[in-house]
Biotite code that builds the C-alpha atoms (Angstrom):
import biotite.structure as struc

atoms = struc.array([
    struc.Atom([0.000, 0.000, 0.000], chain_id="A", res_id=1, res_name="UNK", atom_name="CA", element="C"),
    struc.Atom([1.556, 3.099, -1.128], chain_id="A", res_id=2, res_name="UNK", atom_name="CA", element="C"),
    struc.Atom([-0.656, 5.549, 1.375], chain_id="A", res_id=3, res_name="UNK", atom_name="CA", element="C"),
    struc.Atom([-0.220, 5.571, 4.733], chain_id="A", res_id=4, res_name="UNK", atom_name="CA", element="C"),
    struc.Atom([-3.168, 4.439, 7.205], chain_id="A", res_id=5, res_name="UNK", atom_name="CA", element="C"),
    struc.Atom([-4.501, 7.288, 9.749], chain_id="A", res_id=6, res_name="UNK", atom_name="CA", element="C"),
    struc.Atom([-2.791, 5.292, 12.802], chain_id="A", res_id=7, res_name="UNK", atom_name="CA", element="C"),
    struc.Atom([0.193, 5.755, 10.702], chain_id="A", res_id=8, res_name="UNK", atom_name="CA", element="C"),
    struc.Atom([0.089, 9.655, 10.569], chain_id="A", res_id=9, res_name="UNK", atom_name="CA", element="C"),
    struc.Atom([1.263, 12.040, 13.213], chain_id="A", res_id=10, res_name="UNK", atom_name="CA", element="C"),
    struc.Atom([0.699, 15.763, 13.620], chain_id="A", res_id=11, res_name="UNK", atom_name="CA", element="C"),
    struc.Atom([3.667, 17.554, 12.644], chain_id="A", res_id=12, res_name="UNK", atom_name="CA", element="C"),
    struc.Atom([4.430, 15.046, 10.095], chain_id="A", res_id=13, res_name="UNK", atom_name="CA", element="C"),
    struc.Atom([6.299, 16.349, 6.858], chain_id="A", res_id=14, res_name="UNK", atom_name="CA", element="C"),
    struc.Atom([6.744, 15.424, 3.288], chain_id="A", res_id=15, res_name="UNK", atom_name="CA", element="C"),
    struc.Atom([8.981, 16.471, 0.689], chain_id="A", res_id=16, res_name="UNK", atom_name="CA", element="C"),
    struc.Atom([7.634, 14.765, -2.107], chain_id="A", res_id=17, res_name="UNK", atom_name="CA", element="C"),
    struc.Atom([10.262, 13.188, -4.664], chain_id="A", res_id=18, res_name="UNK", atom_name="CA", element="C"),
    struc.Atom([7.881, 14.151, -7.984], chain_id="A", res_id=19, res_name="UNK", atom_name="CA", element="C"),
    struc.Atom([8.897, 17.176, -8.873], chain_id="A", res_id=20, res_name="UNK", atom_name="CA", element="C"),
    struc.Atom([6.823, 18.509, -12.318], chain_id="A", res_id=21, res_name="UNK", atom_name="CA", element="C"),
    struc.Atom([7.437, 21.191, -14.845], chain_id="A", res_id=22, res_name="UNK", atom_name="CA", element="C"),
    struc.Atom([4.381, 22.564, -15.487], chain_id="A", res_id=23, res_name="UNK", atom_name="CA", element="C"),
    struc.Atom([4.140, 22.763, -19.687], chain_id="A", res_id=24, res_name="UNK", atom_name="CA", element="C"),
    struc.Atom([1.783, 24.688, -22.221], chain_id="A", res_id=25, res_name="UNK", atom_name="CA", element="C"),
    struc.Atom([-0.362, 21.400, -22.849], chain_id="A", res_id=26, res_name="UNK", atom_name="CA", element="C"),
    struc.Atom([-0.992, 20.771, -19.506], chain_id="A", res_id=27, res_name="UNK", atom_name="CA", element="C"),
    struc.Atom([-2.518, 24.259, -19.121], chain_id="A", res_id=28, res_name="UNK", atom_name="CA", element="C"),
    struc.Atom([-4.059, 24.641, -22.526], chain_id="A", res_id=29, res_name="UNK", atom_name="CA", element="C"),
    struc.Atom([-5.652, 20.837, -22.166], chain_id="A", res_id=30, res_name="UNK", atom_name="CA", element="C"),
    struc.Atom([-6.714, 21.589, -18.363], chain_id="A", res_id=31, res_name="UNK", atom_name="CA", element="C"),
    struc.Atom([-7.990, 24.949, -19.342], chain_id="A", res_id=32, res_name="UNK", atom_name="CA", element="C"),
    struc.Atom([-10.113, 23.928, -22.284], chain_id="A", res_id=33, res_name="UNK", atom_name="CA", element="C"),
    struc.Atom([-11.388, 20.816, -20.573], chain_id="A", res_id=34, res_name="UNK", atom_name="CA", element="C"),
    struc.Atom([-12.793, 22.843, -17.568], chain_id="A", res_id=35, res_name="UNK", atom_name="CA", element="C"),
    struc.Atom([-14.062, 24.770, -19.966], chain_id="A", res_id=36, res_name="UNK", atom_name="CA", element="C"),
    struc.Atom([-12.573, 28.287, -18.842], chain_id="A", res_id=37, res_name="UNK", atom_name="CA", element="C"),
    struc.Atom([-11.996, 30.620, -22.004], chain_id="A", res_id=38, res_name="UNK", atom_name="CA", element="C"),
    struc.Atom([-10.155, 33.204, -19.695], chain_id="A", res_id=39, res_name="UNK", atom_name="CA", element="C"),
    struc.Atom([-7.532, 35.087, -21.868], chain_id="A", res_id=40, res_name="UNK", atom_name="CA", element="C"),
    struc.Atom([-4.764, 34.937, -19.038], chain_id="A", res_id=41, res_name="UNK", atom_name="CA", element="C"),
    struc.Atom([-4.891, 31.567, -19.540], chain_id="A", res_id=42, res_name="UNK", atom_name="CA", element="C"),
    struc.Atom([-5.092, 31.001, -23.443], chain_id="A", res_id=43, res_name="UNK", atom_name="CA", element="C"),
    struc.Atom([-4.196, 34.613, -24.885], chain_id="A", res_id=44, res_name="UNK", atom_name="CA", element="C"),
    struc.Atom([-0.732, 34.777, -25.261], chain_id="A", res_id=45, res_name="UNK", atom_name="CA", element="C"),
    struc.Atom([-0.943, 37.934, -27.747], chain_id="A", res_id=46, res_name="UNK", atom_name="CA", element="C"),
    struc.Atom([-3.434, 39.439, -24.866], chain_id="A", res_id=47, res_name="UNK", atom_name="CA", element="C"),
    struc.Atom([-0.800, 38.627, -21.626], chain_id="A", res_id=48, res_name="UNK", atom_name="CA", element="C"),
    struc.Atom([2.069, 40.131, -23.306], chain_id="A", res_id=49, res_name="UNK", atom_name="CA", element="C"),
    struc.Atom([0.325, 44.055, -22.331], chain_id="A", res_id=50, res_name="UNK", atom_name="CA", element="C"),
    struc.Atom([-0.348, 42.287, -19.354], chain_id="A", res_id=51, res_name="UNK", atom_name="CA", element="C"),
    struc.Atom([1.771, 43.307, -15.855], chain_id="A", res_id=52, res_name="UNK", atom_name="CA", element="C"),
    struc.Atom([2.608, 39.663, -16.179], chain_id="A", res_id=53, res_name="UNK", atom_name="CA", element="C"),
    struc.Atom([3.753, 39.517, -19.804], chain_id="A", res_id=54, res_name="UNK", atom_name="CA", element="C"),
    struc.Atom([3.002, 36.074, -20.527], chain_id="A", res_id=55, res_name="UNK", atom_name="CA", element="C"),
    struc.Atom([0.690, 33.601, -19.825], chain_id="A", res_id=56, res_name="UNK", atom_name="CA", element="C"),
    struc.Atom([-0.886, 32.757, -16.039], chain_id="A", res_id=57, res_name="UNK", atom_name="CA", element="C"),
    struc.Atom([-1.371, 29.125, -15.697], chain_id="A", res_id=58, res_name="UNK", atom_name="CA", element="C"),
    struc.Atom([-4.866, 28.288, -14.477], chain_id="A", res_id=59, res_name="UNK", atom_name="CA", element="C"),
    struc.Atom([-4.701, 27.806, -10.918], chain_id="A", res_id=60, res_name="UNK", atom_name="CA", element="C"),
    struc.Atom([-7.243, 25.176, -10.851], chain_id="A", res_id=61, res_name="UNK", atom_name="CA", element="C"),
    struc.Atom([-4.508, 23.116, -12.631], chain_id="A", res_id=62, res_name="UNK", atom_name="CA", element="C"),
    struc.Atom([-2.195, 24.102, -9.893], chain_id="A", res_id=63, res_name="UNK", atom_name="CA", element="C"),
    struc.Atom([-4.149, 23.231, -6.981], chain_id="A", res_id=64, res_name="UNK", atom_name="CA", element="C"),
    struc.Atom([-4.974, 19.765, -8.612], chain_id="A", res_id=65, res_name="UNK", atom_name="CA", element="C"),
    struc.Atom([-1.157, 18.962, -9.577], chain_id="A", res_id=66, res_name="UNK", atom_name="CA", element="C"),
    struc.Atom([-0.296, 20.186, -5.999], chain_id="A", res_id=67, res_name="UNK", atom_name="CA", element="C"),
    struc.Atom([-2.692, 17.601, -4.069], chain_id="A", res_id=68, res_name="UNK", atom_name="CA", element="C"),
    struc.Atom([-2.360, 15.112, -7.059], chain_id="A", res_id=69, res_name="UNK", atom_name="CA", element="C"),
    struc.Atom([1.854, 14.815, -6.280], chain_id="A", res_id=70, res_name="UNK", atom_name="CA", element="C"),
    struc.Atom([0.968, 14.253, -2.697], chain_id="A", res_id=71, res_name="UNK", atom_name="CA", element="C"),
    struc.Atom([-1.682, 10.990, -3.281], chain_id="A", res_id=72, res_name="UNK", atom_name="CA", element="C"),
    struc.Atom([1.402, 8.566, -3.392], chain_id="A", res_id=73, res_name="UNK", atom_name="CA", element="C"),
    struc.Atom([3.043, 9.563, -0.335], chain_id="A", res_id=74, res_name="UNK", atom_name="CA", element="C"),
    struc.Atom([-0.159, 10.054, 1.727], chain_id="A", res_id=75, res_name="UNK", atom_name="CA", element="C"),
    struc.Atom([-3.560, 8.832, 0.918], chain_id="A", res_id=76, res_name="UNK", atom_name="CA", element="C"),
    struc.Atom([-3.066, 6.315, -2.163], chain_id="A", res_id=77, res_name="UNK", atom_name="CA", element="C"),
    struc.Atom([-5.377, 3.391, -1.292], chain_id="A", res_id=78, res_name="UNK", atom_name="CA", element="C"),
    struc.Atom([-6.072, 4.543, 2.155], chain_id="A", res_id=79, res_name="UNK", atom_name="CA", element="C"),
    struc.Atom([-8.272, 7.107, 1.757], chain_id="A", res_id=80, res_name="UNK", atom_name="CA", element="C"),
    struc.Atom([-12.060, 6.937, 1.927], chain_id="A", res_id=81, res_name="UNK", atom_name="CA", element="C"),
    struc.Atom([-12.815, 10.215, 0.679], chain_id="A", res_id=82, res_name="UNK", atom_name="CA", element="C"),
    struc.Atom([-11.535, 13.520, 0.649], chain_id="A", res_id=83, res_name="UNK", atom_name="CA", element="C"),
    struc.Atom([-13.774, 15.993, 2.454], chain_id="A", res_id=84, res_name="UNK", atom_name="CA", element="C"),
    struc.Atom([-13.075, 19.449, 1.375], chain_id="A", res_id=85, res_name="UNK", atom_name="CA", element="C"),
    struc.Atom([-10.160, 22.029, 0.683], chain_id="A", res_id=86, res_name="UNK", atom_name="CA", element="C"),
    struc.Atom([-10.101, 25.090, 2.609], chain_id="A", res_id=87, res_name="UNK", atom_name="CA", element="C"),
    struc.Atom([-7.876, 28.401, 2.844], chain_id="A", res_id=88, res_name="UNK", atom_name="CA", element="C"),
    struc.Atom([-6.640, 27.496, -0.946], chain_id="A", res_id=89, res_name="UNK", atom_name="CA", element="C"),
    struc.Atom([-4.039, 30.641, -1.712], chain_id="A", res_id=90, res_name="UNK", atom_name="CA", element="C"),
    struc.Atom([-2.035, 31.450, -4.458], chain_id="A", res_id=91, res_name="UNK", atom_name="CA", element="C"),
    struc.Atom([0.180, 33.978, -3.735], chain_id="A", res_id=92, res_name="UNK", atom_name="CA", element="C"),
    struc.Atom([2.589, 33.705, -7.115], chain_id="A", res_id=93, res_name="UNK", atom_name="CA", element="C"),
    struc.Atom([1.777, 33.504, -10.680], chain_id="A", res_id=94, res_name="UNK", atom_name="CA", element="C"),
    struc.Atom([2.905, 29.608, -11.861], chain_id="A", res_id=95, res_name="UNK", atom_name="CA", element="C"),
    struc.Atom([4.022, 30.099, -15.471], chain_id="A", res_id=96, res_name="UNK", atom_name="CA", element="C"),
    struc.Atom([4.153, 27.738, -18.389], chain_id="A", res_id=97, res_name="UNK", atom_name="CA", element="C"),
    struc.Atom([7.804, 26.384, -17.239], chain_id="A", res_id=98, res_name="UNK", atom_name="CA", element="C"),
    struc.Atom([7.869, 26.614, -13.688], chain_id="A", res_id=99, res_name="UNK", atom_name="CA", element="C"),
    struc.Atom([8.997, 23.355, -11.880], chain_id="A", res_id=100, res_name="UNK", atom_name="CA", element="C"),
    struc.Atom([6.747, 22.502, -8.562], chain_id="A", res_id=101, res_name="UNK", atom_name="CA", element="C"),
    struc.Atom([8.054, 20.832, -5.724], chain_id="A", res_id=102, res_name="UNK", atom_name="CA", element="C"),
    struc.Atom([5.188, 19.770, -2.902], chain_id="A", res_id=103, res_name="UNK", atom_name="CA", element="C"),
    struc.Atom([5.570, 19.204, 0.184], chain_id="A", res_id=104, res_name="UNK", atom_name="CA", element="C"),
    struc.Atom([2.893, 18.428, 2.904], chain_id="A", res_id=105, res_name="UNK", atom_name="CA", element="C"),
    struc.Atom([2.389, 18.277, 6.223], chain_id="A", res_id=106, res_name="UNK", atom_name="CA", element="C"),
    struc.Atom([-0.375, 17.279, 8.939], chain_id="A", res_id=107, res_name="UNK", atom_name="CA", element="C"),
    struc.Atom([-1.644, 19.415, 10.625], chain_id="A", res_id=108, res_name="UNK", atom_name="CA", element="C"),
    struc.Atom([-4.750, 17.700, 12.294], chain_id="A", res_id=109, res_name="UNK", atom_name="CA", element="C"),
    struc.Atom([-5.838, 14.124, 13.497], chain_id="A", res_id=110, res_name="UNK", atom_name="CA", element="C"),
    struc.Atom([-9.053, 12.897, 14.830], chain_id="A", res_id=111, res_name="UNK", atom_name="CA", element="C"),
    struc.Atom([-11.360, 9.858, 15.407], chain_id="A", res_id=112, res_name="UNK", atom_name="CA", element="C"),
    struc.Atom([-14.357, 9.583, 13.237], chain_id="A", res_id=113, res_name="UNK", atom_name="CA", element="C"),
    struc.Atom([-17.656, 9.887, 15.582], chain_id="A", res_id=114, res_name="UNK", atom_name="CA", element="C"),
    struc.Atom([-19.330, 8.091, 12.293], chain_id="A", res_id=115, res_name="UNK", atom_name="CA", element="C"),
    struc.Atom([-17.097, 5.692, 11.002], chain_id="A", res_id=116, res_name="UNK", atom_name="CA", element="C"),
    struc.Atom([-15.135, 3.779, 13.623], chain_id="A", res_id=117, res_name="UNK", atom_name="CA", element="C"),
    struc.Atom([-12.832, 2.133, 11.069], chain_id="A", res_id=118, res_name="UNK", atom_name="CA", element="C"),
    struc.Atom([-11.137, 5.948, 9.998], chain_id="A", res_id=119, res_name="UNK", atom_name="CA", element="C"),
    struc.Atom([-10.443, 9.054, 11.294], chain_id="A", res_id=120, res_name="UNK", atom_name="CA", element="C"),
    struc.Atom([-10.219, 12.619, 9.286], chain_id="A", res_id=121, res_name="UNK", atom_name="CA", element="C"),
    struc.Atom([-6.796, 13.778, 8.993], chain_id="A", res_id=122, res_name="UNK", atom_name="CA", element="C"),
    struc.Atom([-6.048, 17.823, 7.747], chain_id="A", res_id=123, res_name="UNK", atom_name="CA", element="C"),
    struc.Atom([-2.983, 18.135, 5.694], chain_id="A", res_id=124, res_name="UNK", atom_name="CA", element="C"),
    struc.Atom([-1.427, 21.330, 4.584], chain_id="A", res_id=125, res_name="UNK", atom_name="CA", element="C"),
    struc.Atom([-0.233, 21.372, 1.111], chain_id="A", res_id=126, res_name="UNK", atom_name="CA", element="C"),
    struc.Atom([2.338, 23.720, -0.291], chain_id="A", res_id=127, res_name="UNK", atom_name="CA", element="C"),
    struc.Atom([3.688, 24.315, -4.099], chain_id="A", res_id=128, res_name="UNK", atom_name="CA", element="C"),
    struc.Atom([6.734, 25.996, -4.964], chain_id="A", res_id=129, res_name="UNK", atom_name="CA", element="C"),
    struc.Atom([8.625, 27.148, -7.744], chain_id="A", res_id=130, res_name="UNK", atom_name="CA", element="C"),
    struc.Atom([12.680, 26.462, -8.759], chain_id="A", res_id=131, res_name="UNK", atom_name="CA", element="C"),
    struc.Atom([13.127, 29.819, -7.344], chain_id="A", res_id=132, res_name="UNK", atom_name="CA", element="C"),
    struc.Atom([11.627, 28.718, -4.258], chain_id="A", res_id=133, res_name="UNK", atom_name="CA", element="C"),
    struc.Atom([8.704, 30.807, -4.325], chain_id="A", res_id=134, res_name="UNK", atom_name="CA", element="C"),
    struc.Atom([5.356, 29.602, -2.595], chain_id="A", res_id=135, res_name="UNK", atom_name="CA", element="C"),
    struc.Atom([2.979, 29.431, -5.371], chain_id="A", res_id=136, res_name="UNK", atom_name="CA", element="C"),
    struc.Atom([-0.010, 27.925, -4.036], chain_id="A", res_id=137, res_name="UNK", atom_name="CA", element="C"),
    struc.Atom([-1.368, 26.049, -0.482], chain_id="A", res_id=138, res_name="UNK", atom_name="CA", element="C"),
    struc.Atom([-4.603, 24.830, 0.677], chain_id="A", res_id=139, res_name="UNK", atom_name="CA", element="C"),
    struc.Atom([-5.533, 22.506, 3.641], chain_id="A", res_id=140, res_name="UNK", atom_name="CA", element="C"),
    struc.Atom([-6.957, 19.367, 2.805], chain_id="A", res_id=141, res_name="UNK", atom_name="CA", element="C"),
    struc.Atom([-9.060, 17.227, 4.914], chain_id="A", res_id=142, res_name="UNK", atom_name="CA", element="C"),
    struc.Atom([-10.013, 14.021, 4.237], chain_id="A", res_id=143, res_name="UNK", atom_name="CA", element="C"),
    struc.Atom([-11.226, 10.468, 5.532], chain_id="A", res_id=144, res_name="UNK", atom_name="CA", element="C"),
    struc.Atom([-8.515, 7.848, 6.085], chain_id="A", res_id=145, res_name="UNK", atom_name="CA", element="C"),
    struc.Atom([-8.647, 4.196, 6.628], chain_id="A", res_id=146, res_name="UNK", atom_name="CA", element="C"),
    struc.Atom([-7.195, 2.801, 9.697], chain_id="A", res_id=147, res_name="UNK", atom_name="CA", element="C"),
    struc.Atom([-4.963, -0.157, 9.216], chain_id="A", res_id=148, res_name="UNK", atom_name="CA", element="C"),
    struc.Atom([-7.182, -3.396, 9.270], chain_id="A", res_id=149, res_name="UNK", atom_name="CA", element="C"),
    struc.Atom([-7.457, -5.606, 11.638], chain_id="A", res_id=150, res_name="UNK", atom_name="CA", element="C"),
    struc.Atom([-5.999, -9.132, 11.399], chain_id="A", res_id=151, res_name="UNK", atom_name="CA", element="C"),
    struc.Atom([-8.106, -12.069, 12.427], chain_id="A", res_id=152, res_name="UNK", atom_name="CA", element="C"),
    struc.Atom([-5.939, -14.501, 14.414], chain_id="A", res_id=153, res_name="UNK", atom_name="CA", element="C"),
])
């Protein structure tokens, strides 16, 4: 199992995940179209040059799902139940069509589940940042976590 069960999790705990991802024109221009956003700072390029930013923003829906997508492996692959809602999601950089993202993740919250007494909800804090270690985007995440089976003697 590649995710970690909620009895395995601490608060405090940190990851540096090892996927590291250059973000490219496709994956903005396919994410963009497919969510169906026809925003010009996403898709103008002509338009974003007399821009203060001079080229094009990548859409930071894409961002915030590459940013929680790195961290599945490490975290929640196969373990989770369901994830329960993103809160305080910031981006306080432009990501550009080039940018590399590291992740890293940490938890920031554990508790029983008063409904399910087979997982608990766990609150992670993801970050993004650039090569030029900028913080591009963050969000907590919480979601519902298995807790390791039990074995039947």
């Amino acid at each position: 199992m590649a995710g970690l069960w909620f009895d395995e999790l601490s608060v405090g705990q940190r990851f540096d995940h090892a996927i590291r991802r250059t973000v490219t024109e496709t994956d903005n221009l396919l994410f963009t179209t497919l969510s169906h956003n026809p925003a010009q700072l996403h898709l103008d390029a002509e338009y974003m040059k007399g821009s203060e930013y001079g080229q094009v923003l990548v859409n930071s829906c894409f961002t915030l799902s590459l940013m929680v997508g790195v961290s599945v492996g490490d975290t929640t692959l196969g373990t989770a139940v369901a994830n329960l809602g993103w809160d305080e999601v910031r981006f306080p950089k432009p990501v550009f069509v080039g940018d590399t993202l590291n992740i890293v993740t940490e938890v920031l919250d554990l508790r029983e589940s008063k409904s399910r007494p087979d997982a608990g909800i766990v609150t992670f804090l993801h970050q993004a940042w650039n090569q030029r270690g900028e913080l591009v985007a963050s969000c907590k995440r919480s979601g519902l976590q298995r807790k390791r089976p039990h074995t039947q003697p």
